[in-house]
Structure formats: structure tokens, C-alpha cells
SEGUVEX-897632 format. One record per residue (C-alpha): x, y, z; residue number from 1. Coordinates in steps of 0.1 Angstrom, whole numbers, plus 5000, padded with zeros to 4 digits. Layout:
REC	east	north	up	resi
REC	X	Y	Z	NUM
...
This chain:
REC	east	north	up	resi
REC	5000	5000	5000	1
REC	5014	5035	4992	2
REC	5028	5053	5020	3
REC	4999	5080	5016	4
REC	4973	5051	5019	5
REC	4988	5038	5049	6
REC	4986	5075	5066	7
REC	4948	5079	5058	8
REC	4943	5044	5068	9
REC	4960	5054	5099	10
REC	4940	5083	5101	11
REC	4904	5071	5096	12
REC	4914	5042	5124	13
REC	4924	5069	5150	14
REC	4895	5088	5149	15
REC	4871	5059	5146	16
REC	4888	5051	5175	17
REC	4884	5085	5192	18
REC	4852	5088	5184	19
REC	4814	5074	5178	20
REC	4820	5061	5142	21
REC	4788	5077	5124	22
REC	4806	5109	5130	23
REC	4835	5103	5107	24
REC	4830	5098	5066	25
REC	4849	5088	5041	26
REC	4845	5095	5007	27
REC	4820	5064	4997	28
REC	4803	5072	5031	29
REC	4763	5090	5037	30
REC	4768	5120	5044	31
REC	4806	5132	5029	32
REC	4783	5142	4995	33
REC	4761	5170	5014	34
REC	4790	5182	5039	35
REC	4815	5189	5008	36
REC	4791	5208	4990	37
REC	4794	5248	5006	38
REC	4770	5273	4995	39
REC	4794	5289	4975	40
REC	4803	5263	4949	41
REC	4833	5279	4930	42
REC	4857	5251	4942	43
REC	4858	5212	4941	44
REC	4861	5195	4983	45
REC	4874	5161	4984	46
REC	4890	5162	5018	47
REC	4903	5131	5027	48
REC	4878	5125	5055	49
REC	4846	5149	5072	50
REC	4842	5146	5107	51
REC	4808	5160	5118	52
REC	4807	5164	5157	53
REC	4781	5172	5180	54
REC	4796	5182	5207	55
REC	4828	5204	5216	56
REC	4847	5181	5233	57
REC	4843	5154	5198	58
REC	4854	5187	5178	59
REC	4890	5185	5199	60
REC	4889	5151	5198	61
REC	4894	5153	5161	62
REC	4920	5182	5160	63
REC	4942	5160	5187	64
REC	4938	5133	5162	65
REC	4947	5152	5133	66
REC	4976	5164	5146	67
REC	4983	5136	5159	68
REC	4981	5122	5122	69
REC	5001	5153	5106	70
REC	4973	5160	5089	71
REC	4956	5197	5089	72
REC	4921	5207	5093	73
REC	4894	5227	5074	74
REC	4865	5240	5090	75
REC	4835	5246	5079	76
REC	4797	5250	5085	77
REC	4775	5267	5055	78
REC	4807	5272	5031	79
REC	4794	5307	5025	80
REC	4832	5312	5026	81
REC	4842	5287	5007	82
REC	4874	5299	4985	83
REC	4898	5275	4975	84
REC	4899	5239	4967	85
REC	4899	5213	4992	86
REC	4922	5182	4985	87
REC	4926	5145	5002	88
REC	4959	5154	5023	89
REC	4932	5175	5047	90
REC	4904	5168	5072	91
REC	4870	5191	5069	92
REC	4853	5193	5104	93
REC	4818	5202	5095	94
REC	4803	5220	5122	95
REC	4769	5225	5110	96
REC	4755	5201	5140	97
REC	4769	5222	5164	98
REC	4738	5245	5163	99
REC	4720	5246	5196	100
REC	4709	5285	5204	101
REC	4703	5296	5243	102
REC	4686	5328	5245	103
REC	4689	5345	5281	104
REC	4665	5375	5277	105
REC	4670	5392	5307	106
REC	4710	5395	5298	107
REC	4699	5400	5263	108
REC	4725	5373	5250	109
REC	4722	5341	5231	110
REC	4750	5315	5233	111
REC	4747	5298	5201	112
REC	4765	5266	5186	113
REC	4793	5279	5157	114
REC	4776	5259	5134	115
REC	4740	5276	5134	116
REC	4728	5298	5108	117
REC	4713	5332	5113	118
REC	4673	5319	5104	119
REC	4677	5301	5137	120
REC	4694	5325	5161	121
REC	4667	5350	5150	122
REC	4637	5324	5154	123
REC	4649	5319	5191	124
REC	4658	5357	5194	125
REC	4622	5372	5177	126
REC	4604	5345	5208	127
REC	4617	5370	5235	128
REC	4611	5399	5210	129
REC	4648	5401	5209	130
REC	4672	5405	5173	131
REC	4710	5392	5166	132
REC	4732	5414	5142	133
REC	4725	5393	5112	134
REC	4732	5395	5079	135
REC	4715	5400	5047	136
REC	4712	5360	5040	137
REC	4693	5336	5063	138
REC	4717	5308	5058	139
REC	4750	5321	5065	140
REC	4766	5309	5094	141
REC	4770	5330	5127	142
REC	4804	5323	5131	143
REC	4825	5327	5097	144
REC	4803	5359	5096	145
REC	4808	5374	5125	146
REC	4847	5364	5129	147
REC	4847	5385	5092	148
REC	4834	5417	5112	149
REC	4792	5410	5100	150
REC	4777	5436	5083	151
REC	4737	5437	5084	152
REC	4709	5451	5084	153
REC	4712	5465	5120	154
REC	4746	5479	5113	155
REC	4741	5514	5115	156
REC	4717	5517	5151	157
REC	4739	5489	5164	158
REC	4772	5486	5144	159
REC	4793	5455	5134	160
REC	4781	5419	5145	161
REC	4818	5420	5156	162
REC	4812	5441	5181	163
REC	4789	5430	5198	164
REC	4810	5393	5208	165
REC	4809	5387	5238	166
REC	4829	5352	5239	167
REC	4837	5326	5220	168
REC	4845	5291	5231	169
REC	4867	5271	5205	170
REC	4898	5248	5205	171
REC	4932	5253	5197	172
REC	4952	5235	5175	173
REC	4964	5211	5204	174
REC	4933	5197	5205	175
REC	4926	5217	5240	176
REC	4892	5232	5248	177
REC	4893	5271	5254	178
REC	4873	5302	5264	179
REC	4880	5337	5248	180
REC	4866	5364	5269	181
REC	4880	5400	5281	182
REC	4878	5387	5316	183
REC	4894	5354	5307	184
REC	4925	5341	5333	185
REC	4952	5337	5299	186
REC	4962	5365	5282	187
REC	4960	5342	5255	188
REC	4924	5341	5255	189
REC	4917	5378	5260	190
REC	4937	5376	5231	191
REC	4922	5355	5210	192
REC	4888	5373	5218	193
REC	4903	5404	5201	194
REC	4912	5382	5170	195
REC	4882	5367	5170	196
REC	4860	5404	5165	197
REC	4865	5405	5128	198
REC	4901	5395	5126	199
REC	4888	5362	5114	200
REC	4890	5327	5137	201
REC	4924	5315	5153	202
REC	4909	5285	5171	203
REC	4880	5262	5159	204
REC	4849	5277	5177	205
REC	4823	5260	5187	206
REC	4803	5284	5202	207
REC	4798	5320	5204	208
REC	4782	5345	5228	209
REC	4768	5372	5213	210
REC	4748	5402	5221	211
REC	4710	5404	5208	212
REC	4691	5437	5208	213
REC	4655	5451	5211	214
REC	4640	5452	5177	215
REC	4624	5484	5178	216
REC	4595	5500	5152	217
REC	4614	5475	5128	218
REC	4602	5483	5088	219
REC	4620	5478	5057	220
REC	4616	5469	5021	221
REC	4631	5470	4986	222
REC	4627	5491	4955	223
REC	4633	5477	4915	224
REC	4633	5502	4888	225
REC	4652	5498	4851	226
REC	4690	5501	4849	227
REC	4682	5532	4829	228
REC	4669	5551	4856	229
REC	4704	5546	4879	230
REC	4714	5583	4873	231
REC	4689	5597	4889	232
REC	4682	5577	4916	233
REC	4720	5578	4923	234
REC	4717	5615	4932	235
REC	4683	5611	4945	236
REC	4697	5586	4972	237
REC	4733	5602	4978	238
REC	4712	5636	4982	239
REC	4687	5621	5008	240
REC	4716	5601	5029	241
REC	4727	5633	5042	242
REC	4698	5634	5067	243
REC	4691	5600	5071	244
REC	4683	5588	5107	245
REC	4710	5567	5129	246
REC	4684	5540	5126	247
REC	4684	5539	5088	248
REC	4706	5516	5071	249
REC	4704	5517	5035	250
REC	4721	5501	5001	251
REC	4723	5505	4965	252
REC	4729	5486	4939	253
REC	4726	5477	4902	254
REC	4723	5441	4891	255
REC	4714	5413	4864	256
REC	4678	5402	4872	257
REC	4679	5363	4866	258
REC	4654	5353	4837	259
REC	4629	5332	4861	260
REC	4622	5344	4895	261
REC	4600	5359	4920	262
REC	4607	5395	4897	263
REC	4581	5416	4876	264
REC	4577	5404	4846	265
REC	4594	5433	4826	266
REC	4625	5434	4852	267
REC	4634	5390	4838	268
REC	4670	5389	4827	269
REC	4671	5429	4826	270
REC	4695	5451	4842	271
REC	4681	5471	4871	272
REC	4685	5497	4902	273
REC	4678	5482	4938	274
REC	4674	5500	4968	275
REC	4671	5482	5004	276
REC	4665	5496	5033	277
REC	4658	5488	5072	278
REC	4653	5508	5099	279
REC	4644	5503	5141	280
REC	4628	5538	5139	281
REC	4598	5528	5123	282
REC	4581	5534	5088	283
REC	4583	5573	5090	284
REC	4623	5569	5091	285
REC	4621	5555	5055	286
REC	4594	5584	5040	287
REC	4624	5605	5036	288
REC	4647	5585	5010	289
REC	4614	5566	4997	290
REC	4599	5596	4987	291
REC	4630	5613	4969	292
REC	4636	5581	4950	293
REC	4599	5581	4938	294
REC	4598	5614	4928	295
REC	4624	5607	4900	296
REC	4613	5576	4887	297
REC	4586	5553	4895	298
REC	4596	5524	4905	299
REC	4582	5486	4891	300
REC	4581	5475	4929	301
REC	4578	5486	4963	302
REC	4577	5467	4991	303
REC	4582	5492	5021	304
REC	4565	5485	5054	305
REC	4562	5468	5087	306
REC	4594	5439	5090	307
REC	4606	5413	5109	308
REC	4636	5392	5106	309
REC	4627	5372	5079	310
REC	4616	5401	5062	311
REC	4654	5414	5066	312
REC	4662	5380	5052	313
REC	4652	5389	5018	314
REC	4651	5419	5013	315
REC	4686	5419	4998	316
REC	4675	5390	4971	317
REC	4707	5369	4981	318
REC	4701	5335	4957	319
REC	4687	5307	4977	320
REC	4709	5282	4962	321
REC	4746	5278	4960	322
REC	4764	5293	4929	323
REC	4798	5296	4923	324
REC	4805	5334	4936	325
REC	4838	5353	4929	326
REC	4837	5390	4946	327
REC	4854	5414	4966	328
REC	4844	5446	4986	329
REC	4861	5478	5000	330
REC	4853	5503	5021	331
REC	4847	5539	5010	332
REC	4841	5575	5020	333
REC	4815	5593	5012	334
REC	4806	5588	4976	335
REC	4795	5608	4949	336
REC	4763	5602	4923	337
REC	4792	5606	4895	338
REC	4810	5585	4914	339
REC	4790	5556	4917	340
REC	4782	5562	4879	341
REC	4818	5554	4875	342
REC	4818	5526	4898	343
REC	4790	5502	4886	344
REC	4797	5515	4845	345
REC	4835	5495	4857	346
REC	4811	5466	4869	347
REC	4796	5465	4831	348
REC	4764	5444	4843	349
REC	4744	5433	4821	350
REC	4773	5433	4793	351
REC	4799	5410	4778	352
REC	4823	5399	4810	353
REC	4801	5417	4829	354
REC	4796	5414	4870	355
REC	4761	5403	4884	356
REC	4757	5428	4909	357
REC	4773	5459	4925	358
REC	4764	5479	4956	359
REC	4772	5506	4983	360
REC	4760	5503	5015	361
REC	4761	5532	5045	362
REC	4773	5516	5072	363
REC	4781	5544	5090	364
REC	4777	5539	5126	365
REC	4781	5558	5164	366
REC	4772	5521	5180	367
REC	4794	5513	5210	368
REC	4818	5481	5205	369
REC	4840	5461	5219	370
REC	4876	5463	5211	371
REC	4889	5439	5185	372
REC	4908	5440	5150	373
REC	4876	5449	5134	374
REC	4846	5459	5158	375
REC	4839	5490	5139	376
REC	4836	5505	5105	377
REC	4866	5518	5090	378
REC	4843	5541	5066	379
REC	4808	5550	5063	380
REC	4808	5536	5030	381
REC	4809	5504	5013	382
REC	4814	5488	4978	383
REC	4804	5452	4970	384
REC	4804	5437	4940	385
REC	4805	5398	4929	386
REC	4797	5373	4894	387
REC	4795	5342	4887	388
REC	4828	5319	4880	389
REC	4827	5281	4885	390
REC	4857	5278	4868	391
REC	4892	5291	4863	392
REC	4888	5309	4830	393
REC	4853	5325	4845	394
REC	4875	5333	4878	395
REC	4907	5351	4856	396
REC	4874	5375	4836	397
REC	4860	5380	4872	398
REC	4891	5389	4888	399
REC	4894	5415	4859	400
REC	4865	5432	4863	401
REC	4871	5435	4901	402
REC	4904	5449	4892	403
REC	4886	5478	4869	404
REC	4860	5485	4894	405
REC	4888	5488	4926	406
REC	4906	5511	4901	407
REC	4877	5536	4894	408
REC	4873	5539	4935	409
REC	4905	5564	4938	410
REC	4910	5585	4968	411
REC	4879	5578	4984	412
REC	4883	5546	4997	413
REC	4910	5539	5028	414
REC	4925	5509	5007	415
REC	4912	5481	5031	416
REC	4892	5451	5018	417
REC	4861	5438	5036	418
REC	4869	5405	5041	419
REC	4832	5389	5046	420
REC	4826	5404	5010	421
REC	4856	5385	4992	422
REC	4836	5357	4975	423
REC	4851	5328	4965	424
REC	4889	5344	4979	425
REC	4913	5326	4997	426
REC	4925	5351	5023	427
REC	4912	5385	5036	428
REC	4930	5407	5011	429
REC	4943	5442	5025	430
REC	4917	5439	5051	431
REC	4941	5447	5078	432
REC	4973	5468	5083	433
REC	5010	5458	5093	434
REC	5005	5463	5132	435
REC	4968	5448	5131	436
REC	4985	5418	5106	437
REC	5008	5410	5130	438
REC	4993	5409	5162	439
REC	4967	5386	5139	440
REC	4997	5362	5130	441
REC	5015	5364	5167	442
REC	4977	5354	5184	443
REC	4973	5323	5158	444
REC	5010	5313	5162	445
REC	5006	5310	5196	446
REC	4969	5295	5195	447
REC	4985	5267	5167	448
REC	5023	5267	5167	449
REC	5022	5235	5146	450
REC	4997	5252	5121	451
REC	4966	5218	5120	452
REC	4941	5248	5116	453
REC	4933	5264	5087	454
REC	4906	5288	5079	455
REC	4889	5292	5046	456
REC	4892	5334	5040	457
REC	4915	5331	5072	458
REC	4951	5344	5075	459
REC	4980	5332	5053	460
REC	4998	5310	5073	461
């Protein structure tokens, strides 16, 4: 038998050993099909084995083993972060049955497993008339999105899901069960906990305790209109941003309508303008920018009013399905109409090579946070743009497009990537400067000095 045989024999026996033995699959196994297929499909997974525990102290079970094997491990839950190919010389520790949620409404807290999507957290959170800083999909996971900083809908009354961790209990790459928390006994911990609030993971969580937050007068809704009419409505929204309420977070974007779909009938496999918008401040904090957008051109839809988090869940018209995304995002200053003219003409939707969608979002935000590498908004501003590209001649035309779009931005953006917003990347691009980089790198080092973790969108190590 080949000597690489013999070490994945060696490897499936240890953990079988370590653990209850429907847990672990191999390749021919039930269950390997569904757990290497991520929501964002740009990349083939054929890890060599997919562990799928259900409890925390399984999860180190398998990392001791693993390293124990020389063998590193992938985690993963949704795969909303999916970026780069996934070969047999690694292990993938699904965590997507690590989803219990624990609401405590008098603290106004949830403790929920790292595995769980957002559609539950808020299910459990909306009982106790409570909301989580989700984002604009219901099935991404809580923890790949909130370790990436977590941009939602809440962003601007409350700020960055980031920022409102509270703890995160995960092991290290020794296999050893841990707590991060600003209170915790190791400075290692306390330091991790930093990492952790947007710096991306440096241990394998497996669960998170985060702050949740009254829901207010919640109301929000989306706006279509032709591509045609994005000129106007550009300066119609940029215009009416200017006295928008701290409780109004808003976006804009232009994108390829699909040719089926829940879409009017005249929008199918067009180009057009869509506006989103939330607010905890009730309806009458959205008559502002509703009404200037109106007034220059009518728009095919309109589907402002009274929300609730599933509401929020669609709002942003994130496909239900898995695609092969490719994107990237970048924060930005204030932008102009002519501006983001510029910015989604680079994008060229709806053309040859063209993106799917484009968008700026306001994010900006007076929330308290808790200190971490990213807990608060770098700008008020951001870009977000993303296409299809299941393969590596789609990805090289994608990757050019992004290029043309980052170099219209010019002086108004701080050069720092959003990492949650790179699609289909391997690593967090410029998210971070050198100071913040290496504190990142010294924390992980420390947390996993032989290097068994690895992180999809997580550093370079």
C-alpha cells in the first residue's frame, strides 16, 4: 500500500477510535456528499475524510487526532466562505451540527453553537422579542460571519456583529478546549477574543456568545426600477443620505435580474437599480429616502412597510441556492452620484464579462463596540460587487472586472478590503494593516504553533 494510503488508513482508524463512528465519513460514506458541497460552489472539496461532531469536546477530539496524524484541518459549516479547493491530504470538520441557540432575555444574550445559521438565532431571538446582528442572507453561518466583522441590516443603530461578541469558546490547534473572553485568566484568551472580532478565527469555535438587541419599530423593504433610471436615483439617494436617521441603514445597487424568478415580469433577465433599506425607527424613518427616489422615477416594485427578521432575510434578494461566487468589497468614504456612475459603469452588468451585481452600502455607525481588530467600520461607505465563475477561466474575467472596478474607487476609499465580502477568495485581502496583521499572525501562532488549523478566507499561514 502507498505510504499515503497507509497514513489515511491510519488516520480514519484513529479517529474511529476516538470517536462514535457515524461521526466520521469517508469518501463512499452517507453524508461526505452533502457536507462537501458549501454554499458557494466555485471550488471542488474532496478532503480526505469529514468529521461531523456534536459536541465540543468530539470537535478536539478530532484536532488531537489530526495532529496527531500530521494531517491539517478545514473548518466549515455553510461554506458561504468557501474559497479555495479542498484536496485529500486534509480533514473538513463540518460544524453545521453544532447549532444549539440559548437565549437568556434578561442578559439580552444568546450563546449559540458555531455551526448555526442566522434563520435560527433570530427564530429563538424574535420569541423573546429580541434581534441578533444578522446579515442579509438567512443561511450564512454565525460564526464565519461574525469572525469576518458582520455587516447587516442593524449595522448602523447597532454597528458591526463584531462588536457586539461577547465570547467565543473554541479549541486550539492542540486539540485543547478554550474560552476567549475580556475577563478570561490567559492573556491568550483575552487575546484570541480580540482576534476573534472580525480578525477572522484562530481557534476552531464551537460556540459564540453574542449580544442580541431590542427590535424596535422595525420596517424595511426594497425598491426595482430599470437600469436606465440609475442616474437619477443615484443622486436622489446620495442627496437624501445626508439626513438620514441613525436608525436607517440603506444600500444600492445595480444588478442582472435572473430570467425566472419571484421578479416583475418586465425586470426578467434585465438590468436594474435596487434599493434596500431597514430601519428600528419605524416606517416614518424610510418616507424621507422613499419619497425622493419616487419622485424621479417610479419604480416597478415597492415593498416598504412593517418587517421582521425574515423580512430582513430577503430583502437583499441573496440567491437561495449555491452558485459559484467570485467577489470582493472595499470600504469607501462618502461617495458621489458621478461616482458611483463610475463605479457600477466599471462593473459592466448586464454586458459581455460583465459582474452580476454591484452595491454601496452606508454603514456608518456611532454604536458602542467592543475592542477587536475589526469591531467598527473603517468608513461610512461600502462597495460590494460579485459574478458568477465556476471555473478558472470564468474566475481570471471576474478577477478583471474587480480589478477595473477597485481602480475607478480612487481617493475615496482607505485601501482596506472587507473581508466577509471577498467571494470565492482565499484570504482577507488588504483587510488589515501591518501592526493589526501581526498581532493577527502572533495570536494564531501562539493558538496553533504546529499550524493543524486552517481557515477558509482566514490568514495566510
Amino acid at each position: 500500500m502507498p505510504v499515503h494510503a497507509l497514513a489515511t488508513s491510519k488516520l480514519i482508524r484513529l479517529l474511529r477510535r476516538a470517536l462514535p463512528s457515524d461521526l466520521v465519513r469517508e469518501p463512499a460514506d452517507p453524508g461526505y456528499a452533502a457536507a462537501t458541497q458549501p454554499h458557494n460552489s466555485s471550488f471542488l472539496q474532496r478532503p480526505v475524510v469529514v468529521v461531523q461532531p456534536d459536541t465540543a469536546e468530539q470537535a478536539a477530539a478530532a484536532v488531537a487526532v489530526a495532529r496527531q496524524a500530521g494531517r491539517r484541518v478545514v473548518v466549515q459549516a455553510t461554506g458561504h466562505g468557501s474559497g479555495t479547493a479542498l484536496n485529500d491530504d486534509l480533514l473538513l470538520l463540518d460544524t453545521s451540527r453544532l447549532d444549539q441557540v440559548v437565549v437568556n432575555p434578561a442578559e439580552r444574550t444568546a450563546r449559540v453553537g458555531a455551526g448555526t445559521t442566522w434563520s435560527r438565532v433570530q427564530q429563538a431571538a424574535e420569541s423573546h422579542e429580541l434581534l441578533a446582528l444578522s446579515g442579509t442572507s438567512p443561511t450564512v453561518g454565525v460564526s464565519g460571519y461574525t469572525f469576518a466583522g458582520g455587516v447587516g441590516w442593524l449595522v448602523r443603530p447597532h454597528g458591526l456583529a463584531s462588536g457586539s461578541l461577547r465570547a467565543v469558546e473554541y479549541v486550539d490547534g492542540e486539540g485543547t478546549l478554550r474560552r476567549a473572553a475580556d475577563d478570561a485568566a490567559d492573556p491568550a484568551d483575552r487575546e484570541a477574543l480580540w482576534a476573534f472580532r472580525g480578525g477572522g478565527p484562530v481557534g476552531l469555535a464551537t460556540a459564540l456568545e453574542i449580544d442580541l438587541h431590542p427590535p424596535g419599530d422595525l420596517s424595511a423593504g426594497y425598491l426595482l426600477w430599470p437600469g436606465g433610471d440609475l442616474p437619477r436615483l443615484a443622486q436622489a439617494w446620495t442627496d437624501a443620505l445626508t439626513s438620514a436617521p441613525d436608525t436607517l441603514t440603506s444600500t444600492l445597487s445595480l444588478l442582472h435580474v435572473p430570467p425566472t424568478g419571484p421578479f416583475p415580469a418586465e425586470l426578467l433577465d434585465q438590468v436594474a437599480v435596487h434599493l434596500c433599506y431597514a430601519t428600528t425607527g419605524g416606517e416614518q424613518d424610510l418616507t424621507a429616502m422613499r419619497d425622493a427616489v419616487r419622485a424621479v422615477a417610479s419604480p416597478v416594485i415597492d415593498t416598504t412597510g412593517p418587517a421582521d427578521a425574515a423580512t430582513l432575510a430577503a430583502i437583499h434578494l441573496d440567491p437561495p441556492s449555491s452558485v459559484p461566487a467570485r467577489g470582493d468589497g472595499w470600504w469607501l468614504d462618502m461617495p458621489t452620484a458621478d461616482l458611483i456612475g463610475s463605479l457600477f459603469d466599471a462593473a459592466r452588468i448586464g454586458r459581455p464579462r460583465g459582474l452580476t451585481m454591484i452595491e454601496l452600502r452606508h454603514v456608518a455607525t456611532t454604536a458602542p463596540a467592543r475592542e477587536g481588530v475589526l469591531s467598527r467600520p473603517p468608513a461610512p461607505f461600502l462597495v460590494h460587487m460579485v459574478a458568477a465563475a465556476p471555473d478558472d477561466t470564468a474566475r481570471a474575467g471576474v478577477d478583471e472586472v474587480l480589478a477595473e472596478v477597485a481602480g475607478a474607487i480612487g481617493p475615496t476609499a482607505p485601501g482596506r478590503s472587507v473581508p466577509s465580502f471577498r467571494e470565492g477568495q482565499a484570504d482577507a485581502g488588504t483587510a488589515f494593516g501591518e501592526p493589526e496583521l501581526a498581532r493577527l499572525t502572533a495570536v494564531a501562532e501562539a493558538l496553533d504553533p504546529g499550524r493543524v488549523l486552517r481557515f477558509q478566507r482566514g490568514l495566510p499561514r
